[in-house]
C-alpha positions as CSV (number, residue, x, y, z in Angstrom):
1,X,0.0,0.0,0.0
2,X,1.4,3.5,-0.8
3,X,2.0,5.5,1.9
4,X,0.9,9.6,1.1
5,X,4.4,10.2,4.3
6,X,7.4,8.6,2.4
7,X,6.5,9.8,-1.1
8,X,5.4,13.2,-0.3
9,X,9.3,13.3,1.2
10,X,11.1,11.5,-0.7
11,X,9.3,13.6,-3.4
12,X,10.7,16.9,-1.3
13,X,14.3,16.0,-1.3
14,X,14.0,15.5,-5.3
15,X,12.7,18.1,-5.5
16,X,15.4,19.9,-3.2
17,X,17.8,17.8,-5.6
18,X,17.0,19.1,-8.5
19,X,17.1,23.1,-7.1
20,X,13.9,23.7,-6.9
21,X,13.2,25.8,-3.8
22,X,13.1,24.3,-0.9
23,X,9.7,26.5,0.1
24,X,8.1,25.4,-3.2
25,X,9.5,21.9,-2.8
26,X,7.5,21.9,0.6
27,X,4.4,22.6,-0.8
28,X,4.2,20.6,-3.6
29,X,5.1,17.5,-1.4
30,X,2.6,18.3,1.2
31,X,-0.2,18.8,-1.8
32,X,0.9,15.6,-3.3
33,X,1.1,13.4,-0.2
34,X,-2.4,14.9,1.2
35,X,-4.0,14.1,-2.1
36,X,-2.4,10.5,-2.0
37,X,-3.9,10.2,1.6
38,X,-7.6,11.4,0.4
39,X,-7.8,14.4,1.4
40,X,-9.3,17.4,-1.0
41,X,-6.9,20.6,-2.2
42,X,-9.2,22.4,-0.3
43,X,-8.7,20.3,2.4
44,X,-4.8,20.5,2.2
45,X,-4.7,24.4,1.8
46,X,-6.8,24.6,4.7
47,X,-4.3,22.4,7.3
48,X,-1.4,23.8,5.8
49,X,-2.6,27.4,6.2
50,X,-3.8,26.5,10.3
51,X,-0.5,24.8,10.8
52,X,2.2,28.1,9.7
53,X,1.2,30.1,12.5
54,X,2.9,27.9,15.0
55,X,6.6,28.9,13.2
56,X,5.7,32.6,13.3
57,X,7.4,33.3,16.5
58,X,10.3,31.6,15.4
59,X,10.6,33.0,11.7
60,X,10.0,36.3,13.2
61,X,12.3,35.9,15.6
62,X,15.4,34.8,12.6
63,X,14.3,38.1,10.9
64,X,14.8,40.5,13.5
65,X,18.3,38.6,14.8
66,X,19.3,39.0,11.1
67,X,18.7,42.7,11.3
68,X,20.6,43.1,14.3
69,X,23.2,41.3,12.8
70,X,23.5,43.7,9.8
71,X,23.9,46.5,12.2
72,X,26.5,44.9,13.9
73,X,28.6,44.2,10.7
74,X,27.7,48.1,9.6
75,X,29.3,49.3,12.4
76,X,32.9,48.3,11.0
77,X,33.9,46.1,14.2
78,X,34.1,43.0,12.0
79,X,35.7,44.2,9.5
80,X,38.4,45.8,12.0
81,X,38.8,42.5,13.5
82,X,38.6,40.6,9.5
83,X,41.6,43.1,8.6
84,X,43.8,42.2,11.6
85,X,43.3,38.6,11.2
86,X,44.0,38.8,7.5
87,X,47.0,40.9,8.2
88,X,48.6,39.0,10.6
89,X,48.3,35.3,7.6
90,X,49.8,37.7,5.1
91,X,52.9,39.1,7.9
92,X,53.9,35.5,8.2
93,X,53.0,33.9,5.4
94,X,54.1,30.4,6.3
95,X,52.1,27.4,6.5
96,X,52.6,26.8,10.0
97,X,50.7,30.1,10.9
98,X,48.2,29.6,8.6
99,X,47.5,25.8,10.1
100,X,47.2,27.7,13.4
101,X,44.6,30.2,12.3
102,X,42.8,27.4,10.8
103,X,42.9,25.3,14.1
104,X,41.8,28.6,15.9
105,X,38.8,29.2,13.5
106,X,37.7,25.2,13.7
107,X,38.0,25.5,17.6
108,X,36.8,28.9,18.2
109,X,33.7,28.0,15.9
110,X,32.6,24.2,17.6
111,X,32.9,26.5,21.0
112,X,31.0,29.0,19.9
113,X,28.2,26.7,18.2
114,X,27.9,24.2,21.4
115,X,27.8,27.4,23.5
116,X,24.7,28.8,21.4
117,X,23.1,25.6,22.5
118,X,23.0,26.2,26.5
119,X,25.4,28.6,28.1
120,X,24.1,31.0,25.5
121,X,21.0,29.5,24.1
122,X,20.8,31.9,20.8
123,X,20.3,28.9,18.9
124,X,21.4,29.5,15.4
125,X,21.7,34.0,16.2
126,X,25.7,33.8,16.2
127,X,25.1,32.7,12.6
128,X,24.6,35.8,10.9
129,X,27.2,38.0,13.4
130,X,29.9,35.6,13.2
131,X,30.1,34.2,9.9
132,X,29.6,36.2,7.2
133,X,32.5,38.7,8.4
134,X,35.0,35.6,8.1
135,X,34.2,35.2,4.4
136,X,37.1,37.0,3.8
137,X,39.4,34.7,5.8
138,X,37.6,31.3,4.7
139,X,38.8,32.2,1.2
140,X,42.3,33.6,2.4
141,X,43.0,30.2,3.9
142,X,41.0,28.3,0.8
143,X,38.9,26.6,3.9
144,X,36.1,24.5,2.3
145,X,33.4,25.8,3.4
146,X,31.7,22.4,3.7
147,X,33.4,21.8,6.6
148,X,32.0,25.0,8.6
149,X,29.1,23.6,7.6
150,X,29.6,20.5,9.4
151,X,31.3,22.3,12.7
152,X,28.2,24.9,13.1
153,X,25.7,21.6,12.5
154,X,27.6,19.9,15.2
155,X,27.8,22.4,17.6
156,X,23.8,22.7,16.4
157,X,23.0,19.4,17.2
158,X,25.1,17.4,19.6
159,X,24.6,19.4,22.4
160,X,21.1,19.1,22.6
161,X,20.9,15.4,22.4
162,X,23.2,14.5,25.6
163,X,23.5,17.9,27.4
164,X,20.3,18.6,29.4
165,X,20.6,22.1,29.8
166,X,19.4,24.8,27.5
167,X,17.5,23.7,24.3
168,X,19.1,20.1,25.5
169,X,16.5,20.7,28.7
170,X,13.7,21.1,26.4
171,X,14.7,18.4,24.5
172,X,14.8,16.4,27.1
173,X,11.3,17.3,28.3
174,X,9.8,16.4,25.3
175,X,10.9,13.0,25.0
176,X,10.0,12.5,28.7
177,X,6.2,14.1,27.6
178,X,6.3,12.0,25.3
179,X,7.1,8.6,26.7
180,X,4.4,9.6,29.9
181,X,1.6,10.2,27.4
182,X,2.8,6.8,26.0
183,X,2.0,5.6,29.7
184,X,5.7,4.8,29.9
185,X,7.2,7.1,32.7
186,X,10.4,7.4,33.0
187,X,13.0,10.1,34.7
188,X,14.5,13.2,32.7
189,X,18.0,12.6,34.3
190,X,17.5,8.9,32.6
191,X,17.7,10.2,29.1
192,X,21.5,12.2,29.2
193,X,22.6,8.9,30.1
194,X,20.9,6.3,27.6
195,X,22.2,9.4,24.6
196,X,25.6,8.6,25.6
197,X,26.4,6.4,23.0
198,X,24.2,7.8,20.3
199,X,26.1,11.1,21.0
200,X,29.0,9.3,19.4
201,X,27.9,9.2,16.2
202,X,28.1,12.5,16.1
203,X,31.6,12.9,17.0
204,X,32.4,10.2,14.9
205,X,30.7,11.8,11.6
206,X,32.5,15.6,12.4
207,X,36.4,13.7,12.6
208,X,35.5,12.2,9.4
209,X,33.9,14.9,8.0
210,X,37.1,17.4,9.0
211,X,39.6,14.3,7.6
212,X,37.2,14.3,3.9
213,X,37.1,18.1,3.4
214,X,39.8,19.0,4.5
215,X,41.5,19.7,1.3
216,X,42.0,23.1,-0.1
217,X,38.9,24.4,-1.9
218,X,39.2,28.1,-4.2
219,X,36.4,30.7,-4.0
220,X,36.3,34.3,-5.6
221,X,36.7,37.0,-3.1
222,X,33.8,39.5,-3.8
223,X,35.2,41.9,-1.1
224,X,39.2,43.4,-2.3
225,X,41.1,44.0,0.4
226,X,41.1,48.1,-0.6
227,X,38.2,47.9,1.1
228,X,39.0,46.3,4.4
229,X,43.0,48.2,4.2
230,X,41.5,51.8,5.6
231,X,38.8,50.5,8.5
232,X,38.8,52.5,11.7
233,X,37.5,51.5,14.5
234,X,36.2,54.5,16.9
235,X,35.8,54.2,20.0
236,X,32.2,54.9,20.4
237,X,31.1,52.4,17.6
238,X,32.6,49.9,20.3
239,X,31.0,50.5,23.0
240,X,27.6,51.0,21.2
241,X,28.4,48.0,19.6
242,X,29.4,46.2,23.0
243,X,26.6,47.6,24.6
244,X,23.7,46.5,22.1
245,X,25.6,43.0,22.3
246,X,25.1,42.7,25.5
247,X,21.4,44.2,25.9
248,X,20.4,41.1,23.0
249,X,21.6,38.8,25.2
250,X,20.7,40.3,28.7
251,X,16.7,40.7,27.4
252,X,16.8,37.7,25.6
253,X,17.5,35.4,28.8
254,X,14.9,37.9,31.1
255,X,12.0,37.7,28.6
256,X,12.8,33.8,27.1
257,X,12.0,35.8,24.0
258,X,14.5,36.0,20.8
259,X,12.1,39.0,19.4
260,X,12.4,41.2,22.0
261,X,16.5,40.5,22.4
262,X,17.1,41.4,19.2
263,X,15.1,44.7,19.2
264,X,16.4,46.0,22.6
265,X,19.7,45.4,20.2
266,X,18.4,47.3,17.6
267,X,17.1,50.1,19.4
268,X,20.5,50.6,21.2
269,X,21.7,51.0,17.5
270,X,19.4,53.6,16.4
271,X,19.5,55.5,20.1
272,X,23.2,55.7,19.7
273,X,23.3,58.1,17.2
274,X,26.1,56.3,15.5
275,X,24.8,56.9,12.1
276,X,21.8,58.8,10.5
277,X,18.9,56.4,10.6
278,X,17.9,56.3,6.8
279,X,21.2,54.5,6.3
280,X,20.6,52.1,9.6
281,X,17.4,52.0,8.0
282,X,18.8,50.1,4.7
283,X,21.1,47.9,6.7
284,X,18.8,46.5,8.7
285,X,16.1,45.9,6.4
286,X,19.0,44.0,4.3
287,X,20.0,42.4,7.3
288,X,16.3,41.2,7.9
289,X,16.2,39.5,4.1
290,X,19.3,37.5,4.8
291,X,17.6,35.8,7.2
292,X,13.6,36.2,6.7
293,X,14.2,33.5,4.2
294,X,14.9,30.8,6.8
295,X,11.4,31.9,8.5
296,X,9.7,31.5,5.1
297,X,11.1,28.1,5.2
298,X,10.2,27.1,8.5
299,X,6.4,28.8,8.1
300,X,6.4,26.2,5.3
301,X,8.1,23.2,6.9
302,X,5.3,23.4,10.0
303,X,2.6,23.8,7.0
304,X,3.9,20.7,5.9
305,X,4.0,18.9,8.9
306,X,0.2,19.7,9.8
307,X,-0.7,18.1,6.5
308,X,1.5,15.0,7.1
309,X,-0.2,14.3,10.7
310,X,-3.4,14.7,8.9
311,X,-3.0,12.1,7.0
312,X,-2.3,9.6,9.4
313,X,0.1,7.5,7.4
314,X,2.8,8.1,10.0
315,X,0.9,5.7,12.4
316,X,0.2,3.3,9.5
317,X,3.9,3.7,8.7
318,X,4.9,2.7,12.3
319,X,2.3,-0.2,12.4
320,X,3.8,-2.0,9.2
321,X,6.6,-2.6,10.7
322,X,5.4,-5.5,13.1
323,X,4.1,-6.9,9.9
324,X,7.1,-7.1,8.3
325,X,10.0,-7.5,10.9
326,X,7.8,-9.6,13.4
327,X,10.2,-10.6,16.5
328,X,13.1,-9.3,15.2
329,X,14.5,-6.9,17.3
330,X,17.3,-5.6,15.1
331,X,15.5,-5.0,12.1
332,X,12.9,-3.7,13.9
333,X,15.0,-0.8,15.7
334,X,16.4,0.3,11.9
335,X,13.3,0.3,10.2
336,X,12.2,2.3,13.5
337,X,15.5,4.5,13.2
338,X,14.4,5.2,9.0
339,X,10.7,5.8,9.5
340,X,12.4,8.9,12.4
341,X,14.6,9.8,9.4
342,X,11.8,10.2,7.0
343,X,9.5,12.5,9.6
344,X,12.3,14.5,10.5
345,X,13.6,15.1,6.9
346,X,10.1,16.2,5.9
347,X,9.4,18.9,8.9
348,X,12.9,19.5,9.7
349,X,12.7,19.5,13.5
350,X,13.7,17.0,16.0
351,X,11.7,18.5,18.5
352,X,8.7,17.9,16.3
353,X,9.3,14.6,15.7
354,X,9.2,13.6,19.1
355,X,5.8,13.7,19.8
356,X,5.0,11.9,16.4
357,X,7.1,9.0,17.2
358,X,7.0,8.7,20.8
359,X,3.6,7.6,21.2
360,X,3.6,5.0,18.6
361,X,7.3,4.0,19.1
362,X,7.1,3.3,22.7
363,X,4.5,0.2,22.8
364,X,6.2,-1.2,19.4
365,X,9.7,-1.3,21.8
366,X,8.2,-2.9,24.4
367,X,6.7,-5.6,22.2
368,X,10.1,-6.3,21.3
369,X,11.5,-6.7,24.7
370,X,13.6,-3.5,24.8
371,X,14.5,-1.8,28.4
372,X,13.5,1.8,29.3
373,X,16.9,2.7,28.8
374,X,17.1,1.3,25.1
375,X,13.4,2.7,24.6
376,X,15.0,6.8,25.4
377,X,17.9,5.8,23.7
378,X,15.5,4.6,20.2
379,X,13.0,7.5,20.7
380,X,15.6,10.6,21.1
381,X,18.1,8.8,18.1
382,X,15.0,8.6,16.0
383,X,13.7,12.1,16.4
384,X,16.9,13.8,16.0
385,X,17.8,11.7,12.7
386,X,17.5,13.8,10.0
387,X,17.9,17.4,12.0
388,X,21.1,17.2,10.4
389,X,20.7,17.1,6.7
390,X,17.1,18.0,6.0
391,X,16.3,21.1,3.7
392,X,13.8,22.3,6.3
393,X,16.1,22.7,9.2
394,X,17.1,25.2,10.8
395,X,20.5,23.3,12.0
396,X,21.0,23.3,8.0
397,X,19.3,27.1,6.8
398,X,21.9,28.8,9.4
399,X,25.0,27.6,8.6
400,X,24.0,28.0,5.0
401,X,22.8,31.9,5.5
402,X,25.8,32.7,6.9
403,X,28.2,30.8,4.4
404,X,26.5,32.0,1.1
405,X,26.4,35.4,1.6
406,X,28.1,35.9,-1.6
407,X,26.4,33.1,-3.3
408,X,29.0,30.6,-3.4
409,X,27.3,27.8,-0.6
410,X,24.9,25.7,-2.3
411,X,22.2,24.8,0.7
412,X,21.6,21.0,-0.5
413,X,25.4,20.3,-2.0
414,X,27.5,22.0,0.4
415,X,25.0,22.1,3.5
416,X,22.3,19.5,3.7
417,X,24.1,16.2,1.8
418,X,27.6,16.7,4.1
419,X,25.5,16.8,7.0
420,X,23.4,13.9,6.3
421,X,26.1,11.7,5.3
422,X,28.7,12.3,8.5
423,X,25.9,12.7,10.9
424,X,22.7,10.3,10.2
425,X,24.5,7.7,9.0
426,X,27.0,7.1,12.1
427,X,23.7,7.9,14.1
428,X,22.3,5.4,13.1
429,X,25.4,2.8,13.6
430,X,25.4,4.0,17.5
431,X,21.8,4.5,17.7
432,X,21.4,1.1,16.9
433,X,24.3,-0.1,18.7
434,X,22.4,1.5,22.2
435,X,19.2,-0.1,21.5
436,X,20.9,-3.2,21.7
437,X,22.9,-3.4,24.4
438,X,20.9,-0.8,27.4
């Protein structure tokens, strides 16, 4: 029997393969699965239009930061600091010292990425402020950019699997929802510990991902260096600068609200006086379109989603499984660990997926004999498959915003496919290995 879930994604990442946009990709899949499930256009439109508003906090929220992250770059500090940087390679021009900057960037970035997830919790924020200043350096050092890529989705994803604090606490929570509406209860200080070994994958996937790309790759620098050689920093645009920083973060942790962190940033900016406000004016509004593109998408991804759990076939996706594996347990915790990897590619959020999977995952498990431990460790791998590598996911749309600022970063290519090779597929492997064995 065809099931309206697996084609309408598998149709998406086609789609997504053959460039079409991702947004359009999303709603073509979502009108074709809903139609292969029964349900009317009208029917479709109508879900998919109910289900958008629950991203607009969110894709508001990218827009703003986007903004403030335009600003930030406006106000020359990153291209003081890009200069110095650059400055200092050229000085010693040796390729010791330009090893070491390397291993300073690769560090300096996975710090700054796990940081965003809990001592920080910006999420994907940095993106926009950090990277596309380093453009400059990435193609000094002919750094392939794939392998950012792969260190900001790490630093995305990793943390909140294992670490409990932050978005990890969240995560956590969920899966613990999610197993007690299951009428399994369980502890959330059991589920750090049963992620343990999943967690590995992900190490795993960035070594190898570092080791395959780590090979010099050329890219055309838009920006000459006339125009970095005469940048002044003043004094002022520091500590305005410093100061809006630290108000975004300050009102972001008192209000648990992204929106109003990035506009007490904003208005710092245009209180400051630091420059006329028509010109602030035009850099925020092009700061707001670098990023109001990953809202669009994620508006899109939760339309899609709505129609998908409309159709039901996710259950009936689940259910076929005892019909085809029947007893055995290792087949059964891979078919399990695709049919995660399907939902999550298609939505594009692991904390989406959890409340999908959880209720029907949980009673399939203990059919098959597997502890509570192995259950957490099966239900968290299986929702956060896919995260890394799916076109709707925000793990993927930052890294991606920030790297192709000058159009040189394909999202699928150079983003999504790296991703979902060194992360789902090791994932899995562990994944698999901790259902076992707990």
């Amino acid at each position: 029997m065809i099931n309206a879930v697996v084609i309408a994604v598998l149709l998406m990442i086609i789609l997504c393969l053959c460039r079409l946009n991702v947004v359009i990709s999303l709603f073509v899949s979502a009108l074709v699965g809903g139609i292969i499930a029964g349900m009317s256009v009208t029917d479709v439109i109508t879900v998919f239009g109910k289900n958008i508003v629950d991203g607009a906090e969110v894709a508001l929220s990218y827009a703003l930061l986007g903004g403030f992250a335009a600003l930030i770059s406006y106000s020359g500090i990153t291209d003081y600091l890009v200069n110095k940087i650059i400055k200092g390679i050229r000085a010693e021009n040796s390729k010791m010292s330009r090893l070491k900057v390397k291993v300073i960037i690769v560090v300096a970035l996975l710090v700054l990425s796990v940081m965003s997830q809990n001592i920080i919790p910006v999420h994907i924020a940095f993106i926009p402020i950090v990277i596309p200043p380093l453009i400059s350096i990435f193609n000094e050092l002919n750094f392939d950019r794939r392998q950012i890529a792969l260190i900001i989705g790490f630093g995305l994803c990793w943390p909140y699997i294992l670490i409990p604090f932050g978005f990890g606490q969240i995560f956590h929570q969920i899966i613990m929802n999610g197993f007690n509406k299951a009428g399994h209860p369980i502890e959330i200080n059991m589920i750090w510990k049963a992620m343990v070994i999943p967690s590995l994958g992900y190490i795993v996937g960035l070594i190898a991902g570092l080791f395959y790309y780590r090979k010099a790759r050329k890219y055309i620098d838009h920006k000459q260096d006339k125009d970095l050689a005469n940048v002044e920093l003043k004094p002022y645009v520091l500590v305005v600068t410093i100061i809006a920083i630290i108000a975004t973060f300050t009102v972001q942790m008192l209000t648990d609200s992204m929106i109003f962190g990035a506009l007490a940033g904003v208005l710092v900016f245009f209180i400051s006086g630091m420059q006329n406000w028509k010109d602030m004016d035009k850099q925020f509004v092009e700061g707001i379109q670098i990023m109001a593109y990953i809202g669009v998408v994620i508006l899109t991804a939760n339309g899609f989603a709505g129609v998908m759990n409309k159709t039901g076939d996710i259950e009936q996706l689940v259910h076929s499984i005892s019909a085809i594996t029947g007893d055995n347990k290792l087949i059964s915790i891979v078919l399990m660990y695709i049919i995660g990897l399907i939902v999550t590619l298609g939505i594009g959020s692991s904390f989406a997926t959890i409340p999908i999977i959880a209720t029907l995952f949980v009673p399939l498990g203990e059919s098959l004999g597997l502890s509570t431990m192995a259950l957490i460790a099966l239900i968290g791998t299986a929702s956060a498959l896919g995260d890394s590598g799916s076109p709707a996911s925000d793990s993927t749309l930052g890294p991606t915003a920030g790297l192709n600022v000058d159009g040189q970063h394909d999202h699928i290519r150079d983003t999504c496919i790296p991703n979902f090779i060194f992360y789902n597929i090791p994932l899995i492997i562990f994944g698999t290995i901790a259902a076992m064995i707990l």
